[in-house]
C-alpha positions as CSV (number, residue, x, y, z in Angstrom):
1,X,-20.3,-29.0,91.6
2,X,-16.7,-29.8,90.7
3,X,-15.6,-26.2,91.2
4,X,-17.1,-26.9,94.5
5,X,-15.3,-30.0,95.8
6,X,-11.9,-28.7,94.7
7,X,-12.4,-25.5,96.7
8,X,-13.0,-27.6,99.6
9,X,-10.3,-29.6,99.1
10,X,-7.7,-27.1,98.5
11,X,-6.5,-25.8,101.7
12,X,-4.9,-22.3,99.9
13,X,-8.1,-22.1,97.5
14,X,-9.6,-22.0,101.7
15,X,-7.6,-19.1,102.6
16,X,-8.1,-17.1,99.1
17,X,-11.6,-18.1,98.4
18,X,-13.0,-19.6,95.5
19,X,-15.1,-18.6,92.6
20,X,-17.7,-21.2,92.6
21,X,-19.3,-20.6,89.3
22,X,-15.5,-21.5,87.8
23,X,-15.7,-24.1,85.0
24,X,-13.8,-25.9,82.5
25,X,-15.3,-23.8,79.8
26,X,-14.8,-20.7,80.9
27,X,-14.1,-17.8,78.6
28,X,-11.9,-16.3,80.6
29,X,-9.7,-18.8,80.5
30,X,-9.7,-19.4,76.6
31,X,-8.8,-16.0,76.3
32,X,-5.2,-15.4,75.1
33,X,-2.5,-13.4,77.6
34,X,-1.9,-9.7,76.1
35,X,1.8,-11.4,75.3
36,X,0.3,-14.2,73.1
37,X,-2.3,-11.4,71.2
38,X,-1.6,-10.8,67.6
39,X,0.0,-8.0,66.2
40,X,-1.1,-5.7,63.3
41,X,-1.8,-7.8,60.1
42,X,-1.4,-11.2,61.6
43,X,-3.8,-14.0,61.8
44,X,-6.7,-14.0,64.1
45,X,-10.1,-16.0,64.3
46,X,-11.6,-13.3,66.6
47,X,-11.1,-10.1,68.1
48,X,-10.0,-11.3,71.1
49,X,-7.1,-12.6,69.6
50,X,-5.6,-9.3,68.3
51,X,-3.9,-6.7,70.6
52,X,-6.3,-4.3,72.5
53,X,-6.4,-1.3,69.6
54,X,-7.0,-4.2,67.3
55,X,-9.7,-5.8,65.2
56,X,-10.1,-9.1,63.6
57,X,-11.3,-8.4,60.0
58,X,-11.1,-11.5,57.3
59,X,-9.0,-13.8,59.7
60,X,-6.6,-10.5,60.1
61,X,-5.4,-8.1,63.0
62,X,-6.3,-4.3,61.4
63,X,-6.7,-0.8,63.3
64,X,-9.7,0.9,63.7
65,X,-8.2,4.6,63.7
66,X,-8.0,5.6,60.3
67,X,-8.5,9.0,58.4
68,X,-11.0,8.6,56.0
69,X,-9.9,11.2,53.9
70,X,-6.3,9.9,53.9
71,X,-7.5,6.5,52.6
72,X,-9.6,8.5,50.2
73,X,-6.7,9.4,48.5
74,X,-4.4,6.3,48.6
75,X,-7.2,5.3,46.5
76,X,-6.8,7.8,44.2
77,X,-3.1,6.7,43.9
78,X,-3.8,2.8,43.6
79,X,-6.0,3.6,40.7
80,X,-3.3,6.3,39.1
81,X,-0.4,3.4,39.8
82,X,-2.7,0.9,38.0
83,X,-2.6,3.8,34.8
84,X,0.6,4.0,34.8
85,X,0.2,7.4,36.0
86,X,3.1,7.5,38.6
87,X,3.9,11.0,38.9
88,X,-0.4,11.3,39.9
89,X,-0.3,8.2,42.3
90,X,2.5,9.9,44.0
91,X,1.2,13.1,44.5
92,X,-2.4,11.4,45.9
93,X,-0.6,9.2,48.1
94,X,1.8,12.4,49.8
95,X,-1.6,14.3,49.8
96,X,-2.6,10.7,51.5
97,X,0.1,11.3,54.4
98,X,-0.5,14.6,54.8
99,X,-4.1,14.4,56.3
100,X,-2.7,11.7,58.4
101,X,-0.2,14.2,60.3
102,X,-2.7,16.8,60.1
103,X,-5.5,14.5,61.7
104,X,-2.7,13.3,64.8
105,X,-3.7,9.7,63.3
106,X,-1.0,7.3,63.1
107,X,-0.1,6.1,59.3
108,X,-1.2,3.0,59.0
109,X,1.9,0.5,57.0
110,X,-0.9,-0.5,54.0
111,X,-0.6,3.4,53.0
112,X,3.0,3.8,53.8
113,X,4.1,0.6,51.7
114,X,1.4,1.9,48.8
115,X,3.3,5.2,48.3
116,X,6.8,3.4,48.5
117,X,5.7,1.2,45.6
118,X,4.3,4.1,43.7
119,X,7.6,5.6,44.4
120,X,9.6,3.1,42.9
121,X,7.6,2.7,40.0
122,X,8.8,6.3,39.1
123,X,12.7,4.9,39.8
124,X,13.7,6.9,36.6
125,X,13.6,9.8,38.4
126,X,16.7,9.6,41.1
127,X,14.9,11.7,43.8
128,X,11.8,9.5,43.4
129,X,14.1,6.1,43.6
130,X,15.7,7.2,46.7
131,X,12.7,8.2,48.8
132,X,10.7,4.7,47.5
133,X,13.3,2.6,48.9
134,X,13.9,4.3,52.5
135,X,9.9,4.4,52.7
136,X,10.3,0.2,51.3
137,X,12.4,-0.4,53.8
138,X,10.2,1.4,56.5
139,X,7.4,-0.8,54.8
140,X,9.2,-4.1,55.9
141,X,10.5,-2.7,59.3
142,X,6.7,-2.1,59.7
143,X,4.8,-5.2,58.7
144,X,5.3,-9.2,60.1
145,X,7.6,-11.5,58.2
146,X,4.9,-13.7,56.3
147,X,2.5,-10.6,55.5
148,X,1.7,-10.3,51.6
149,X,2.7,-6.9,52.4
150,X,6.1,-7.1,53.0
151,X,6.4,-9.9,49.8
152,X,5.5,-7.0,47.8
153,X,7.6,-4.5,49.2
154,X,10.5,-6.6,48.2
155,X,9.3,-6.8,44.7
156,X,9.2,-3.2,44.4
157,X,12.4,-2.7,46.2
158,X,13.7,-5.5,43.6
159,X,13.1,-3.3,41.2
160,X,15.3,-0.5,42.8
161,X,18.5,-2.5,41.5
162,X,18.9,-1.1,38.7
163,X,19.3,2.4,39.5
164,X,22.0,1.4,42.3
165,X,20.0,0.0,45.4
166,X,22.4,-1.4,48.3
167,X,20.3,-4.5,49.6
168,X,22.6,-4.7,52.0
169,X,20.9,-2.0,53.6
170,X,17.7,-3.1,54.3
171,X,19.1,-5.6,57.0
172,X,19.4,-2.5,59.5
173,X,16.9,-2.6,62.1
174,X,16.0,1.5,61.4
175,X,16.1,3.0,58.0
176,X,19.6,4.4,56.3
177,X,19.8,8.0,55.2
178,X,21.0,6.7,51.5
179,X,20.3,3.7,49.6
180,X,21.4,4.0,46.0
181,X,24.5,3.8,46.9
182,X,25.9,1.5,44.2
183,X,26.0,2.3,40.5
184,X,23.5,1.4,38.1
185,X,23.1,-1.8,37.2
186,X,24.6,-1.8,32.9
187,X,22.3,-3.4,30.8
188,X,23.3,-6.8,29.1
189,X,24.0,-6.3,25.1
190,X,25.1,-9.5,24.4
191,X,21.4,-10.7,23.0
192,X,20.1,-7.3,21.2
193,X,18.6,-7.8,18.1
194,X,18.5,-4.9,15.7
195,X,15.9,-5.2,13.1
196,X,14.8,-3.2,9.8
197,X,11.1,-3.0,8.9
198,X,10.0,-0.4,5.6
199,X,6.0,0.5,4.7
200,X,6.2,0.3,2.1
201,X,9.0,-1.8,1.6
202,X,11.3,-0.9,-1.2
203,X,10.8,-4.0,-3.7
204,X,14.7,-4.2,-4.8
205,X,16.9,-2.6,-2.5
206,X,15.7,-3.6,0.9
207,X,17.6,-6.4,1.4
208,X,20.4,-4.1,0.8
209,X,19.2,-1.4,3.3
210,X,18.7,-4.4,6.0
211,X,22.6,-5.5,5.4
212,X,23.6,-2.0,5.8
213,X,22.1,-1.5,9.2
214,X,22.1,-4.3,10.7
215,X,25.6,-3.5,10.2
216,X,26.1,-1.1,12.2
217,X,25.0,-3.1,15.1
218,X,27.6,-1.7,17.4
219,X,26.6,2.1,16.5
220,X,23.3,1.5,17.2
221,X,23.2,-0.6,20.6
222,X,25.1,2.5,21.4
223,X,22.3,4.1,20.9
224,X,20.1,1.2,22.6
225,X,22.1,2.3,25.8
226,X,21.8,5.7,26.2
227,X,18.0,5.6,25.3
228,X,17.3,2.7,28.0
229,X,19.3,4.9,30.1
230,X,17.3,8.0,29.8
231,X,13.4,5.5,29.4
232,X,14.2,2.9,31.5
233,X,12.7,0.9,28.2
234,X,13.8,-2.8,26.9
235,X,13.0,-1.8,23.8
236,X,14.2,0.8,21.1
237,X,12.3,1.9,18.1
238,X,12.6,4.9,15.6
239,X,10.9,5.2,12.5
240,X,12.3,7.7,10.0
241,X,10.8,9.0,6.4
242,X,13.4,7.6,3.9
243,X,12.9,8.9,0.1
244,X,14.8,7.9,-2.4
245,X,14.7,9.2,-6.4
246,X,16.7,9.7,-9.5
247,X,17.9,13.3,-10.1
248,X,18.7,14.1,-14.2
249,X,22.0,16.5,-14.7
250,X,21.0,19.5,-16.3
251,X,23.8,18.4,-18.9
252,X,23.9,16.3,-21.8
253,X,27.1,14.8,-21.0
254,X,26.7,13.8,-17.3
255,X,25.0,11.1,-16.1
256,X,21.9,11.7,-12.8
257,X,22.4,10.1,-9.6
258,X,20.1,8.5,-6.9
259,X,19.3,10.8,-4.5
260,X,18.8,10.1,-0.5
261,X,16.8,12.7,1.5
262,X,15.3,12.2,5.4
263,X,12.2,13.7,6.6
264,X,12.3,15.7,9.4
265,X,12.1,14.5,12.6
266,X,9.1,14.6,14.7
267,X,9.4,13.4,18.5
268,X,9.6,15.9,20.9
269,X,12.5,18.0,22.1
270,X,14.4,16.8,25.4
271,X,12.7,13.5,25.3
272,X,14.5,10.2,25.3
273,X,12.6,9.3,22.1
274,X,13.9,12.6,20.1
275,X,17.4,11.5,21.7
276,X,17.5,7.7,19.8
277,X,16.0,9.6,16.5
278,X,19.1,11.8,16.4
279,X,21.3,8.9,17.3
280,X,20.0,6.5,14.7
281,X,19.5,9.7,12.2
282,X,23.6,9.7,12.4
283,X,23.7,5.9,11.3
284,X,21.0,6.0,8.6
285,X,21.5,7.9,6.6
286,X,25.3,7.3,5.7
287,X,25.0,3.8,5.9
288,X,22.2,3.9,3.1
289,X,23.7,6.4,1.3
290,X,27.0,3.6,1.3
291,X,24.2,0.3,0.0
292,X,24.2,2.6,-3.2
293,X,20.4,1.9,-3.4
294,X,19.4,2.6,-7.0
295,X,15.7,2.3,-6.8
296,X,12.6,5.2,-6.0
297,X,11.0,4.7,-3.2
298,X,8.8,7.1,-0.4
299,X,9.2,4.9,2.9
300,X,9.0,4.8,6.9
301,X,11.6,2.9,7.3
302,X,11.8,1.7,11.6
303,X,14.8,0.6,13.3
304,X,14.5,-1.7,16.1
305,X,17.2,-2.9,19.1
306,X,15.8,-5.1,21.8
């Protein structure tokens, strides 16, 4: 009836005509303008709110084109991440990518910042580091401002400082070619502690095997350094066998003497653990040798710098 009366009364609603079943209420009019329509992963109460290719799922804006085998996989690489199992999670979430571009389906971001955090989880490697923070940074160009999204992005990318991330970089509206561009960040020494452990423990001469090692601090932050280096680890342990025993002469007229003997070592070639053992092997065993320790004894004796 209202719709009505104002039509009558408005000489240009006259001209144009009127629709007379116009009300106050009208969806139509509750609807937002295309402009006003939220984007990918922000908030919506409805459908209606998001932009057309858009749905509204738990209050946000997601596609509907997906590949189902492509998110088959980035679930394979979440669980492999949550393992610890990065070089698996990044192979699942490239095979992840690759039915995307095979299936002419657009990568959704959720995927895209997925592999670039399984990426920098593998920072050690320099190849690995690089790629995770150019697809990081695609991540954020990719994903609205408040999204939890982008927050982790930047936690991952945080992590990227270390092994020589620029953050300047990531203020460029389109991604760089290089980011680890500065040199790696040099691990504080200031606060290492280096401490002596023995099973069993020698019953008279370990505190003199503790003074002697935890005298060499120096030496053996130096081997702290490279080993954190090579790991990416806070912490340094090696445990060497340690015997010690009292060897007779074979003459009458001499006196023995205490003999010091290292077992072999056992870590693997090439790694960063059989690295620290030959570093620490080098400190050992001269600096025990020095403490004169006159007592028998079949130990593990572990060093520790963290």
């Amino acid at each position: 009836m209202r719709a009505s009366i104002i039509c009558a009364l408005s000489f240009g609603a006259l001209l144009a005509g009127c629709d007379s079943k116009a009300t106050a209420s009208d969806p139509q009019s509750a609807a937002p303008r295309p402009e006003q329509k939220s984007k990918e992963y922000e908030s919506c109460g409805a459908s209606m709110h998001c932009a057309d290719e858009l749905r509204c799922f738990d209050h946000t804006c997601r596609r509907m084109a997906r590949s189902t085998v492509g998110d088959y996989y980035a679930a394979l690489g979440a669980q492999a991440k949550g393992r610890g199992e990065a070089e698996a999670a990044i192979a699942a979430y490239a095979s992840a990518l690759g039915h995307y571009d095979s299936e002419k389906v657009p990568l959704p971001p959720d995927v895209d910042c997925a592999y670039g955090a399984a990426l920098a989880a593998a920072r050690s490697n320099k190849d690995h580091a690089e790629l995770g923070a150019r697809v990081l940074h695609r991540c954020l160009l990719a994903v609205p401002a408040a999204s939890s999204l982008r927050e982790k992005a930047l936690t991952s990318l945080a992590t990227l400082q270390e092994v020589g991330l620029d953050p300047l970089l990531l203020g460029g509206a389109k991604v760089a070619d290089l980011y680890l561009t500065k040199g790696p960040v040099k691990p504080a020494t200031d606060k290492l502690a280096v401490t002596v452990t023995a099973v069993p423990q020698p019953t008279k001469t370990f505190a003199a095997m503790t003074e002697a090692l935890t005298a060499q601090r120096t030496a053996l932050v130096s081997c702290w350094e490279a080993y954190n280096s090579a790991s990416k680890k806070d912490a340094m342990a090696v445990t060497i066998g340690v015997r010690s025993g009292y060897a007779a002469s074979e003459y009458d007229d001499e006196t023995g003497a205490w003999i010091l003997k290292l077992e072999a070592a056992t870590a693997t070639a090439g790694t960063p653990e059989q690295a620290a053992d030959a570093c620490v092997r080098q400190i050992l065993e001269p600096a025990l040798k020095g403490a004169k320790l006159a007592e028998a004894f079949n130990s593990k004796v572990t060093v520790t710098v963290k």
